[in-house]
N, C-alpha and C positions, 0 to 999 in steps of 0.2 A: 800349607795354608789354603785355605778354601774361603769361598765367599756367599753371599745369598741375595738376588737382587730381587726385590720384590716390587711390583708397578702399581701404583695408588694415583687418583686423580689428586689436585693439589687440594683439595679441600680434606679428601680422608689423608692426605699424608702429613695434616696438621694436628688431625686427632691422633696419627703415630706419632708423630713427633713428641705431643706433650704423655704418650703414653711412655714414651724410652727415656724420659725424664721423671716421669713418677710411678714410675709401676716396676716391676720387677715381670719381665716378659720371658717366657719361656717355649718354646715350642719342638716340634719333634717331626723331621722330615719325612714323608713315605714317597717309596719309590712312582716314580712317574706312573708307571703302567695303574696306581689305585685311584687317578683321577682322571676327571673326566674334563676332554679338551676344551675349553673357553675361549669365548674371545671377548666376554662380556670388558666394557670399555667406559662405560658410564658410575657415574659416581653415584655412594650409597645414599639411600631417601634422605639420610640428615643432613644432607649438602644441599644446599640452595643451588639455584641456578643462576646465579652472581657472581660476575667479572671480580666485586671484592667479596674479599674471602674475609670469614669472622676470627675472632680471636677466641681460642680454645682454653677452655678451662676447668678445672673439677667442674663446675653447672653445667657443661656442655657435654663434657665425658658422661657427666652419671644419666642428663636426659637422654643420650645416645644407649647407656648400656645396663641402665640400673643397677649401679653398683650398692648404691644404697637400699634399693627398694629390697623389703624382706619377705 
């Protein structure tokens, strides 16, 4: 059994959340040595800078990622 911990401010880990309920998520590990070290710790542009945090939803996913836009 193996695990994957991944570190999101709480604002992106809302838009994970509602994406591990509606999307079918897939990804594919590469070994350490293919990245580059980080320490970045700040939350992405579409997060406010607000103690409350929004409620996510298809409107906020797709302005965040264009899922729609063609």
């Amino acid at each position: 059994m193996s695990s994957l911990t991944v570190v999101l401010s709480l604002c992106d880990a809302q838009y994970m959340s509602w994406l591990l309920v509606n999307a079918s998520l897939k990804y594919v590990l590469m070994s350490y040595h293919d990245y580059t070290p980080t320490t970045a710790t700040t939350p992405g542009p579409a997060c406010p800078s607000t103690t409350a945090l929004e409620i996510v939803g298809p409107r906020q996913a797709d302005a965040r990622w264009g899922f729609t836009a063609g």
